[in-house]
NUVEXSE-932842 format. One record per residue (C-alpha): x, y, z. Coordinates in steps of 0.5 Angstrom, whole numbers, padded with zeros to 4 digits, always signed. Example, Ala and Ser with C-alpha at 12.3 -4.5 7.8 and 13.67 -1.06 7.14 Angstrom:
! NUVEXSE-932842
+0025-0009+0016+0027-0002+0014
***
This chain:
! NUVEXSE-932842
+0067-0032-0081+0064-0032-0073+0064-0026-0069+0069-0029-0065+0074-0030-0070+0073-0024-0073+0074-0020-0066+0080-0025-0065+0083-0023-0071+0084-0016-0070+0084-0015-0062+0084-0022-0059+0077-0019-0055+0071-0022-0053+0066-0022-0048+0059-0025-0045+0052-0021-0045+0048-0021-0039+0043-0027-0038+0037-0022-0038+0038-0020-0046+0038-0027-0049+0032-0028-0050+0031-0028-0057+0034-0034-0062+0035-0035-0067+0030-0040-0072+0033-0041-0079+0033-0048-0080+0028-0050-0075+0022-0052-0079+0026-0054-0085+0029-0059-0082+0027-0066-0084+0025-0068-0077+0019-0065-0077+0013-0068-0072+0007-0071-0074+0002-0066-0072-0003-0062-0077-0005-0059-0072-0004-0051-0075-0004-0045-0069-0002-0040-0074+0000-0038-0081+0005-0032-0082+0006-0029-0089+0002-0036-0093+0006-0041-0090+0003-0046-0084+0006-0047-0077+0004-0052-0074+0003-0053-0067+0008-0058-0066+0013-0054-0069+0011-0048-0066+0011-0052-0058+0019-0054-0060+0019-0047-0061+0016-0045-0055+0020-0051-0050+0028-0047-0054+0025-0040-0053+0022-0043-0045+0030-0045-0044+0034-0039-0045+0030-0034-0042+0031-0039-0035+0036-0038-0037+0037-0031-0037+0033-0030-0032+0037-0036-0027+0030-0038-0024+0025-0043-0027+0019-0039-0030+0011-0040-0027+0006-0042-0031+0003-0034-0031+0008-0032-0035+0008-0037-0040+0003-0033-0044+0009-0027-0045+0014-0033-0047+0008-0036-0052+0008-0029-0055+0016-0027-0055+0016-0034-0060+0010-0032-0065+0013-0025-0065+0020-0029-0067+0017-0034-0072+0014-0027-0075+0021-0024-0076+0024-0030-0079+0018-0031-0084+0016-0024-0085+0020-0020-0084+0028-0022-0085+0025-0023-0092+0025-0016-0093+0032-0015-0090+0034-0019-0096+0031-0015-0101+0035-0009-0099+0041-0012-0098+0041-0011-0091+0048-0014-0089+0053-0014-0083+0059-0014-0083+0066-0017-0078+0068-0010-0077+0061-0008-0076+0060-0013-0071+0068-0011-0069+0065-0004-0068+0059-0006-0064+0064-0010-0059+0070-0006-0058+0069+0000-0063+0066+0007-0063+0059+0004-0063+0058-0001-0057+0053-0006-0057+0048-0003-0051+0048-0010-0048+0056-0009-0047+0056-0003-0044+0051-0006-0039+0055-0012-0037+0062-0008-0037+0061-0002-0035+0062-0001-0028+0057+0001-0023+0062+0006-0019+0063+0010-0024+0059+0009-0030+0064+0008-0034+0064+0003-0039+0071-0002-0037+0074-0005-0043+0079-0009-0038+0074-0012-0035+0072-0015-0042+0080-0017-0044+0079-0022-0037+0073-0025-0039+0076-0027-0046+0083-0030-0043+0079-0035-0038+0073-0036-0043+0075-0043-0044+0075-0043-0037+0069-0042-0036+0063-0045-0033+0059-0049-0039+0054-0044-0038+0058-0037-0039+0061-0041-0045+0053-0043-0048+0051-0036-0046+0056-0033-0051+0055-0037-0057+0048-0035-0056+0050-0028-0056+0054-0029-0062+0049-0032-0066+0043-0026-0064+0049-0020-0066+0048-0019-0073+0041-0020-0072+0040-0015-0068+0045-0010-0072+0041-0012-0078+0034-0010-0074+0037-0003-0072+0039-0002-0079+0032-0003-0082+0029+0000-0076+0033+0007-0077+0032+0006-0086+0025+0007-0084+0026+0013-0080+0031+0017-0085+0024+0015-0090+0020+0021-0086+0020+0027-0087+0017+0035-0085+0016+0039-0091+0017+0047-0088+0009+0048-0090+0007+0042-0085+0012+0045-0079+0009+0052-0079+0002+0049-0079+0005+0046-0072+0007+0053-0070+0000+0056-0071-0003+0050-0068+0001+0052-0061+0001+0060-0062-0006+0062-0063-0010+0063-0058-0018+0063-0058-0022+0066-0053-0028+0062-0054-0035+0063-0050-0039+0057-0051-0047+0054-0051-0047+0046-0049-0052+0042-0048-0049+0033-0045-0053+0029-0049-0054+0026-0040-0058+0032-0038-0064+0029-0042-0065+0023-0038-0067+0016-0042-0074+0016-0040-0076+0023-0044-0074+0019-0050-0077+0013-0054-0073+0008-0058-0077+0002-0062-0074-0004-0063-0074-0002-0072-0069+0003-0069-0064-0001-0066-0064-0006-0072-0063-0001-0077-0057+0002-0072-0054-0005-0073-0055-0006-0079-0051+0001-0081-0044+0000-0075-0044-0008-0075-0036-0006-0076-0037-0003-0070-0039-0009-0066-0032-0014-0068-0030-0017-0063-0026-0023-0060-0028-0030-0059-0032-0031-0053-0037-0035-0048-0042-0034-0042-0042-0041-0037-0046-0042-0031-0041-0045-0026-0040-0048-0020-0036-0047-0015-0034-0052-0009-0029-0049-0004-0023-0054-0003-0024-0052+0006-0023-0056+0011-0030-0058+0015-0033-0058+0022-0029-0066+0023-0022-0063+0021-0023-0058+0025-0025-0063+0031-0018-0067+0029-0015-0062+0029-0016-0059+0035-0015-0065+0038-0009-0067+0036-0006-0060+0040-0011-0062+0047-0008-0069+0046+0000-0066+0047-0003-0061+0052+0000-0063+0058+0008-0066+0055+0008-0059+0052+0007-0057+0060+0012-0062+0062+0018-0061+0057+0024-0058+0059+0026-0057+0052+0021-0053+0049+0025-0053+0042+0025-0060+0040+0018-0061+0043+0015-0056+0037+0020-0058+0031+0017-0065+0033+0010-0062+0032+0008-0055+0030+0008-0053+0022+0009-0047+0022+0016-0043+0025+0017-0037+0029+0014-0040+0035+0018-0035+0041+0017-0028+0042+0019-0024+0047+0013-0020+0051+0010-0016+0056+0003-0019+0059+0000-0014+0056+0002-0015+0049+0000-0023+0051-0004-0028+0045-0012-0027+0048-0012-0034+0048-0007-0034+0054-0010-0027+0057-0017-0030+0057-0015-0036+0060-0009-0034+0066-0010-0027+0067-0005-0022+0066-0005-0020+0073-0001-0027+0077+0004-0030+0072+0005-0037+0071+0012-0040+0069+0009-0046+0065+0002-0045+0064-0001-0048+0057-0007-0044+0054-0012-0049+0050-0010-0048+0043-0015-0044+0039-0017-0042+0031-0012-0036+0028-0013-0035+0021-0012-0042+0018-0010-0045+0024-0010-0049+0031-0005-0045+0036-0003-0048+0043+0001-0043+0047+0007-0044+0053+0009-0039+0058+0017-0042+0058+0020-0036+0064+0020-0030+0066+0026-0025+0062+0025-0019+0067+0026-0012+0066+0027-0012+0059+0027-0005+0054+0021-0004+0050+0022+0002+0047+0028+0007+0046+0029+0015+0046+0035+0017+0042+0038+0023+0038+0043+0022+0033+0049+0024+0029+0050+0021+0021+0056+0021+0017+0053+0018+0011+0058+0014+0008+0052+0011+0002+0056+0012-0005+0063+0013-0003+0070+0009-0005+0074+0005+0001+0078+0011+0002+0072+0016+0002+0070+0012+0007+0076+0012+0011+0077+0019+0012+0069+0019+0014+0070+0014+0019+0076+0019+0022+0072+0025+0022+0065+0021+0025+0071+0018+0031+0073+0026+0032+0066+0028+0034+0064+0022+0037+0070+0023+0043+0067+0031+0043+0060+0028+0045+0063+0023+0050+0068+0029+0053+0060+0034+0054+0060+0038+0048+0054+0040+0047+0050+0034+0043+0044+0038+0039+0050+0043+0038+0055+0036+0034+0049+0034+0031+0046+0041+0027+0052+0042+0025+0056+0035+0023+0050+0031+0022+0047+0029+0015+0040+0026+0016+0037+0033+0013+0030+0030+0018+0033+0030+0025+0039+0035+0025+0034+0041+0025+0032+0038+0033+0039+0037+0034+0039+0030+0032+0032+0028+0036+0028+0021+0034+0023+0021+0040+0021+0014+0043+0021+0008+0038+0021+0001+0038+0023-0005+0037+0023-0006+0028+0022+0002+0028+0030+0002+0026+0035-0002+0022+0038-0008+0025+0045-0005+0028+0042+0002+0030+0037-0002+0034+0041-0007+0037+0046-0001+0040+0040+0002+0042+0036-0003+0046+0043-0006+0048+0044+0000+0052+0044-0001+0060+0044+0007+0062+0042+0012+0058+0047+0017+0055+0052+0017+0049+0054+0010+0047+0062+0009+0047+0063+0006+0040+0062+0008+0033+0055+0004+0030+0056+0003+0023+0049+0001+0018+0048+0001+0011+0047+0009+0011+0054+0010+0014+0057+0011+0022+0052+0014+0028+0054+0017+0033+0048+0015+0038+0045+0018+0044+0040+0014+0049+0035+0020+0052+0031+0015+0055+0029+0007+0056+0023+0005+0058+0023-0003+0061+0018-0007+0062+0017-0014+0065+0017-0019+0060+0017-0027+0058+0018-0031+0053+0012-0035+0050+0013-0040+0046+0008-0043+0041+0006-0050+0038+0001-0048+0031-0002-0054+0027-0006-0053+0019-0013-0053+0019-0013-0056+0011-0018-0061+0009-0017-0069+0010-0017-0074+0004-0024-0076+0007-0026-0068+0006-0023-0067-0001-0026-0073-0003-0033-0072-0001-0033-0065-0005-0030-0068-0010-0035-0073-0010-0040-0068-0010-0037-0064-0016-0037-0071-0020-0044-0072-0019-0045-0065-0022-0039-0067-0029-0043-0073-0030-0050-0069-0031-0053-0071-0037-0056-0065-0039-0058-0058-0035-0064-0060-0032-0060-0065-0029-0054-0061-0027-0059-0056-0024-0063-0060-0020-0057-0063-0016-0055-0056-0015-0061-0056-0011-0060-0062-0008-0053-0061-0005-0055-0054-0003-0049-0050-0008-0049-0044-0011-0049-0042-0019-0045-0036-0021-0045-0033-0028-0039-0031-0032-0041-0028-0038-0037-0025-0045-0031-0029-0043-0025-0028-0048-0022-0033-0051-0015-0030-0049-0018-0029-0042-0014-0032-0036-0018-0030-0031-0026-0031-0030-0030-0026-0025-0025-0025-0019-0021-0032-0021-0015-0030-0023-0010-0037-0023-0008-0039-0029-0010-0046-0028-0017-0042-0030-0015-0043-0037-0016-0050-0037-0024-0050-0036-0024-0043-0041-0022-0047-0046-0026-0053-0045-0032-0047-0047-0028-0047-0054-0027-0054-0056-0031-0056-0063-0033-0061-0058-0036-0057-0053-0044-0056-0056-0048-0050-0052-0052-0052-0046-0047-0059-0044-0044-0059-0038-0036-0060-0037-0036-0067-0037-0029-0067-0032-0027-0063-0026-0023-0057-0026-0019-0056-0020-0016-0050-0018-0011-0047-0015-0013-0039-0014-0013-0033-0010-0019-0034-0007-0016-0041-0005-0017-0048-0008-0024-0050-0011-0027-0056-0016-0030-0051-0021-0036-0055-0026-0039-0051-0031-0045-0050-0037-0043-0047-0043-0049-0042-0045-0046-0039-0050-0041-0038-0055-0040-0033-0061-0035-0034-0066-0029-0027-0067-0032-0022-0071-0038-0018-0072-0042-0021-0066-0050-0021-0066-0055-0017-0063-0057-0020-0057-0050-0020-0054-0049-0014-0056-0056-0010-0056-0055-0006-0049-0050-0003-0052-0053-0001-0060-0060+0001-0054-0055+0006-0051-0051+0009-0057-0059+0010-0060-0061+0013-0054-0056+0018-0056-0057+0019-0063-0064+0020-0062-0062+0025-0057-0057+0028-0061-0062+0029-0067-0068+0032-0062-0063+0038-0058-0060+0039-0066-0067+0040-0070-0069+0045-0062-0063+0049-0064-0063+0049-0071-0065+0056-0073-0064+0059-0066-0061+0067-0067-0059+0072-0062-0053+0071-0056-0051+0065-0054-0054+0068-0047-0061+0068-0050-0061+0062-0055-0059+0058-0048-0066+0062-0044-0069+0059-0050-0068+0052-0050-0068+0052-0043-0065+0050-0036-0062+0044-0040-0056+0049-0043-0050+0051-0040-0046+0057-0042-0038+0056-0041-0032+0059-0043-0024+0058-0044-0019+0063-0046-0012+0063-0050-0014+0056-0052-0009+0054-0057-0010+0047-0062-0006+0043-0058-0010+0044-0052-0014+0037-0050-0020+0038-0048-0025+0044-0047-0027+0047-0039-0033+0043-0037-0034+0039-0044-0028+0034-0045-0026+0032-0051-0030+0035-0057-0026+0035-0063-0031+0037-0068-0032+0044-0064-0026+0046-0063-0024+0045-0071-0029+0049-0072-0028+0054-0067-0021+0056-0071-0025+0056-0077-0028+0062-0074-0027+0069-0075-0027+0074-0069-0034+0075-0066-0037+0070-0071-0042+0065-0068-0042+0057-0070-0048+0053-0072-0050+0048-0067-0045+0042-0067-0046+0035-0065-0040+0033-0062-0037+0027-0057-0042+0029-0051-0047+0033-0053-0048+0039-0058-0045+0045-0057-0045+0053-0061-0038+0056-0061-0036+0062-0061-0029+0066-0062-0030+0072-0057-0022+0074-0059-0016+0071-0063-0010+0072-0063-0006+0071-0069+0001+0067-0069+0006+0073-0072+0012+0070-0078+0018+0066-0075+0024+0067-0079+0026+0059-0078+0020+0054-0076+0026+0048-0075+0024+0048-0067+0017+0045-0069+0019+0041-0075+0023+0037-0070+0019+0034-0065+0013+0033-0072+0020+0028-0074+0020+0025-0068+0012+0023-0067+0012+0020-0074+0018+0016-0073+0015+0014-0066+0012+0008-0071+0018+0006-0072+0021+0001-0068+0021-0007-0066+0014-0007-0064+0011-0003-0069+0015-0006-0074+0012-0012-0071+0005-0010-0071+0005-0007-0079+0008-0013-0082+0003-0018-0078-0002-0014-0081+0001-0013-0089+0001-0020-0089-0004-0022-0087-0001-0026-0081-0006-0030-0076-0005-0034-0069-0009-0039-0065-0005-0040-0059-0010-0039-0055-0014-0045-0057-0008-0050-0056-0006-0047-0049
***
């Protein structure tokens, strides 16, 4: 029985998600389905089984259109790698993980889903659709009108439930699992008063410390034998993702010196119709590019360009000014007529009713107070005195409602309007209503200045054809170079620059201080099979980035596989990691069998030593003053007995002596419940949809290599 039938049945109630939370769908019969694409090309494997990249697109394109569709706006390309990953992630949970729902049994049933609609346990998606912003109450009325006209609806609304109603019983049934896996862990009371002891007692400790930095590089010797051997014993450590290191050229996709000529030109062409019009609007919707071309100034406020040119001193109605360069473009500037004494900023004082939050009848009573006060000010009272005591902008009725000078753009829209509308100073007759509620204004004073209105034609320096095709000419030579030296040589000749970028992942979408996910195509041509070390890209990537459009040419240098990645890429690592082992072992062998106080073991081994302290240290406490992170030392030290001096210990940053000067023991507690809570709530922290995800990823040895094919 379908949901719908099901809540049909007993209550005649529907209703529709909100478009945000369908992204999930479902795949049960996608891949057996008898009409399966030719490709054997394998992006993945799950649990044994092989996805094959057709599969996993068609997949890809369903998961792409439902979350348009909930989102009601068409995705761009850097967000198809978080579509690409929600569609692996549920071809995990379809071949991976319902498996184990159906070994336990994991069922829903109708009064289930009943329930999850209009019972006791809502659906978190319904109380969000239906519950009312107001109030905060969840409305079951608004869910009973949705279902009367749900065969009314638009095929959309009526798409959107059906998805929903598939994706239900799936989310129950991943809830039910979610919450078996959290009853599985337990707290044994030994382990809650460990965690009590661990926030209770208190170490005051002294200790000696010396960084592995305080000795400096020079001071100590590392062979290259002791590199190998340091490799060869951490190789693990150096796993590592697939990655590449190019040389590229980059060929900026800008305009030239004749662009800029034709450009320019183009505007001195229409110099003297622009002087002639008399309708300044139609002249430049015909030839400007770019809007907002009037503005209300002072000749103070004037474009340089027409300062330089006119002057400030003798204005002239109708004066062109010739076009200049400003931030990409050519601009020509007209002074249209002179406005006369227009406010330019206003000083004012004012008194809110706010209105934010409240129901039309609240606003009702508001409006009737904020009109009672209002006739108060226009009558003389006292203004600063209304405003103190009936304002409610906390800010200025402390200064009796004062918001000194401001100018245009400082307020919003209606408050600015009213103010700069006003011809006289004084309080304003009506009621000035914004988005925070009702304003009783005061104008204390209006400075006014000669303005005129200037208008403005602009044109876009970009790059012609011919410029376009001159650099891509350029960029071609570079892709058609049969080998390195050639590429080289023509690097010289056209005058470019060859950039580095190196230890480039395979997953990467960005490349040094490219971030367009167009960058994408030129990466992955560095991982192609096809590709051999040292050839040259034998196509030209465009892309369209932050730091503008550009023709990219690239070499491959290198390419290590994932896993354990060789020496040379990884060798300044292993030297530094050497370097601190070797320091390590000569502080360590210096303090070995060293006696006395920590002060005096200190003066012995020199000014390379700090003595530090720290009192009522407890376990939980993240790092010792002046050390950091030392998690050896501190085990240790709780180890240690009052008065008690540790042997030396090599630790994250450096070697360390503790020292327990006092400690105070935790007392017995008849009921360690309030710290086997938060223990439970730790562990079963692992226990949700993504760390599900991620252990069954791992239990099954479950592999992807999206990233080769996009």
């Amino acid at each position: 029985m379908s949901i719908i039938t099901a809540i049909q049945k007993r209550t005649g109630l529907l209703l529709v998600v909100i478009l945000g939370a369908l992204a999930a769908f479902v795949l049960t019969d996608l891949f057996n389905s008898a009409g399966r694409m030719g490709s054997d090309q394998v992006i993945g494997e799950i649990d044994g089984t092989e996805i094959k990249y057709q599969d996993f697109n068609n997949a890809f394109q369903v998961m792409k259109e439902r979350m348009e569709a909930g989102q009601q706006t068409r995705l761009n390309e850097s967000q198809m790698p978080i579509v690409r990953t929600q569609t692996w992630n549920e071809l995990v949970k379809e071949y991976a993980l319902k498996p184990e729902w159906e070994k336990l049994g994991i069922m829903v049933t109708d009064e289930e889903l009943v329930d999850m609609v209009q019972g006791n346990n809502i659906s978190p998606q319904i109380k969000q659709a239906f519950t009312d912003p107001e109030t905060g109450v969840f409305d079951k009325d608004k869910v009973i009108a949705f279902i009367r006209t749900l065969q009314q609806q638009s095929p959309q609304a009526q798409q959107q439930f059906a998805v929903f109603e598939q994706q239900l019983p799936e989310t129950r049934r991943s809830e039910k699992y979610e919450n078996l896996l959290r009853k599985s862990v337990y707290v044994t009371k030994a382990e809650a008063k460990r965690r009590y002891e661990d926030e209770t007692i208190q170490l005051d400790l002294k200790y000696l410390y010396v960084p592995y930095a305080n000795i400096p590089d020079s001071a100590v010797t590392v062979t290259p034998e002791q590199i190998d051997a340091y490799y060869n014993e951490h190789k693990e450590d150096y796993e590592d993702a697939a990655s590449i290191a190019v040389e590229y050229v980059s060929i900026p996709i800008v305009p030239s010196k004749a662009d800029s000529v034709d450009t320019k030109r183009y505007l001195e062409n229409i110099k003297d119709k622009f002087a002639a019009t008399q309708n300044d609007t139609s002249f430049i919707a015909q030839h400007s590019q770019i809007e907002a071309n009037f503005a209300e100034l002072a000749p103070s406020a004037f474009p340089n360009a027409v300062k330089n040119q006119m002057g400030t001193e003798n204005i002239e109605v109708g004066f062109v000014a010739d076009p200049v360069a400003a931030n990409g473009t050519y601009k020509m500037f007209k002074v249209v007529k002179e406005l006369g004494q227009v406010a330019d900023s206003v000083e004012a004082s004012h008194i809110l009713f706010n209105t934010q939050g409240k129901s039309p009848e609240e606003k009702l009573v508001i409006e009737a107070k904020a009109k009672e006060v209002l006739e108060q000010a226009k009558n003389g009272s006292n203004f600063a005195e209304l405003a103190k005591e009936h304002s409610d902008d906390q800010g200025s009725k402390v200064k009796g409602g004062e918001l000194s000078w401001f100018g245009r753009g400082a307020m919003v829209k209606p408050f600015e309007d009213a103010s700069f509308g006003a011809t006289n100073e004084g309080v304003l007759p009506e009621l000035v209503e914004t988005r925070f509620g009702y304003h009783i204004i005061k104008v204390t004073g209006l400075k006014k200045v000669n303005k005129y209105l200037l208008a403005s034609v602009s044109r876009l320096l970009d790059p012609s054809e011919t410029t376009r095709e001159t650099l891509y000419r350029q960029a071609g030579d570079l892709a058609s170079s049969k080998n390195v030296k050639e590429y080289e040589e023509l690097v010289k000749q056209y005058n470019l620059l060859s950039l580095q970028a190196n230890d480039v992942k395979q997953n990467a979408r960005s490349m040094n201080n490219i971030y367009d996910p167009s960058i994408r195509q030129a990466i992955r041509w560095g991982f192609e099979e096809t590709t051999k070390v040292g050839s040259v890209s034998d196509e030209v990537f465009e892309i369209d980035g932050n730091q503008g459009s550009q023709y990219i040419v690239m070499v491959l240098k290198s390419r290590t596989k994932k896993g354990i990645q060789p020496l040379a890429k990884v060798y300044e690592q292993v030297r530094r990691e050497v370097l601190e082992e070797v320091k390590q072992k000569e502080i360590m062998a210096k303090l070995e069998g060293k006696t006395g106080t920590l002060d005096e073991i200190a003066k012995e081994f020199g000014d390379q030593a700090r003595i530090l302290n720290q009192q009522n240290y407890t376990y939980i406490t993240n790092a010792l003053n002046g050390v950091g992170f030392a998690p050896k030392a501190v085990g240790i030290a709780f180890g240690l007995k009052q008065g008690e001096i540790s042997k030396p210990i090599a630790d994250e940053s450096g070697v360390l002596i503790m020292q327990v000067e006092k400690r105070t023991e935790a007392g017995e507690v008849a009921d360690y419940a309030k710290y086997k809570t938060p223990l439970e709530q730790d562990r079963q922290q692992p226990y949700n949809s993504s760390g599900i995800l991620r252990a069954i990823k791992e239990l099954t040895d479950t592999e992807e290599n999206i990233d080769n094919f996009y």
